[in-house]
C-alpha positions as CSV (number, residue, x, y, z in Angstrom):
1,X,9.4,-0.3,7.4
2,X,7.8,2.4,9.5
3,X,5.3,3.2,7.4
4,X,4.2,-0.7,7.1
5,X,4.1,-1.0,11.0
6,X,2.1,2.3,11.4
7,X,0.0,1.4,9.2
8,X,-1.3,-2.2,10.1
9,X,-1.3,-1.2,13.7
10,X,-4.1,1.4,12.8
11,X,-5.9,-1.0,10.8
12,X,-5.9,-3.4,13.2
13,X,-6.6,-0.6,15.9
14,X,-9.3,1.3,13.7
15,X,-10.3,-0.9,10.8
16,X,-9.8,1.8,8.9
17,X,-6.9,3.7,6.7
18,X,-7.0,6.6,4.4
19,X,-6.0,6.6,0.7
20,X,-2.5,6.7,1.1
21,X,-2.3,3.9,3.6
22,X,-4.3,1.3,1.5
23,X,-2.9,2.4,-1.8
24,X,0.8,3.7,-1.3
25,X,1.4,1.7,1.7
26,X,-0.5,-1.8,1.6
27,X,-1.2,-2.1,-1.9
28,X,2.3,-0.9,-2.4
29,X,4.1,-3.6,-0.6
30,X,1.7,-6.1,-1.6
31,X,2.7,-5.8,-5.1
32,X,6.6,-5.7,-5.0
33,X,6.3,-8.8,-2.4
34,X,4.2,-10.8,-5.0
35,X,1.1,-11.3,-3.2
36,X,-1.5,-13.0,-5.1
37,X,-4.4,-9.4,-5.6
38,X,-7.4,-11.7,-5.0
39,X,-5.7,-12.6,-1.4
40,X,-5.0,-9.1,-0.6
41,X,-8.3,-8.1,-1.7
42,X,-9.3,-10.7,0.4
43,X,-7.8,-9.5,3.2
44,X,-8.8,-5.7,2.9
45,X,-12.5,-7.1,3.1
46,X,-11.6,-8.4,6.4
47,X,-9.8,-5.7,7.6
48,X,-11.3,-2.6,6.5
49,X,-15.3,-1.7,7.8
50,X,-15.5,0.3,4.5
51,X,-14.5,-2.7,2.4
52,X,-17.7,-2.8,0.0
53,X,-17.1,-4.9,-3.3
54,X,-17.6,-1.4,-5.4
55,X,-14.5,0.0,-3.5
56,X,-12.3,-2.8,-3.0
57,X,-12.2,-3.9,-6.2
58,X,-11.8,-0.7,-8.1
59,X,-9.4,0.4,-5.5
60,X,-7.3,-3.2,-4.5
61,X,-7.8,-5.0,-7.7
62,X,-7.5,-1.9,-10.7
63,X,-5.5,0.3,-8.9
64,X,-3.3,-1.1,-6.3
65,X,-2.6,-4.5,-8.2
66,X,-3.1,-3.5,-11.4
67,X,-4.4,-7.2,-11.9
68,X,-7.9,-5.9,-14.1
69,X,-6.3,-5.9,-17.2
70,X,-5.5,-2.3,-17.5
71,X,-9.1,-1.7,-17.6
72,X,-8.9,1.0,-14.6
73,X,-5.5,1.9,-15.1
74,X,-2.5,2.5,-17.3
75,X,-0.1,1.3,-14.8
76,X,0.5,0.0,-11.4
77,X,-0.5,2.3,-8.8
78,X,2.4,2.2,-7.0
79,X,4.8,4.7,-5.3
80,X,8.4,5.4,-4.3
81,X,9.4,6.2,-0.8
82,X,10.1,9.9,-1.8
83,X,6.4,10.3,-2.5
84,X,5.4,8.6,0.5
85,X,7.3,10.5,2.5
86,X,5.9,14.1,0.9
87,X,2.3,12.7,1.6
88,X,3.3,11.2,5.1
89,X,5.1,11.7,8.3
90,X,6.4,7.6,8.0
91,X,10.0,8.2,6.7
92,X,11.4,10.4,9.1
93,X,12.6,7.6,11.4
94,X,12.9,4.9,8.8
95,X,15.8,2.9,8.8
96,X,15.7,2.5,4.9
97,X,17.0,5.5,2.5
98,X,13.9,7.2,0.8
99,X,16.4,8.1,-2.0
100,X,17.1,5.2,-2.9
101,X,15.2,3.0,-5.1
102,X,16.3,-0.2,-5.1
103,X,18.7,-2.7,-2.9
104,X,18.5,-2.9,0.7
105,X,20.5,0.3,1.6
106,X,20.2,1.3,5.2
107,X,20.8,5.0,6.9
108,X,22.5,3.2,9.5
């Protein structure tokens, strides 16, 4: 996934990512892949040099988990590829149809 790459090369680059990269990119896949939100939380604090507490778990835990008990939000913060691809440049190249949304459907 482009997006996924992009991403985590300019966190690891930068240490840093907008809203749309730790919430509709990293959260994202964090929560369709079943990671555990204190581990990804975890691993924000380690990655980011904004992570403070008041952010990360507002932002990791409520919003891009949704693992506070619905106490921030309604519902999982989580987004399709169509979105991410109206608020990014990541899907143009992708190899995976943004139209889709579910399976494992190639543009090939």
């Amino acid at each position: 996934m482009n997006c996924l790459r992009q991403t985590l090369t300019q966190v690891e680059e930068t240490a840093y990512g907008h809203h749309i990269q730790r919430l509709m990119v990293l959260s994202n896949f964090a929560l369709i892949a079943g990671i555990s939100p204190q581990e990804i939380e975890n691993w924000f604090h380690s990655a980011f040099i904004d992570a403070y507490d008041w952010v990360m778990q507002t932002n990791v835990i409520g919003m891009g988990q949704f693992a506070d008990g619905g106490v921030l939000a309604s519902k999982p913060y989580a987004a399709s590829a169509n979105y991410i691809n109206k608020m990014s440049d990541y899907c143009g190249n992708c190899q995976y149809k943004k139209s889709d949304r579910t399976g494992e459907s190639l543009s090939l």
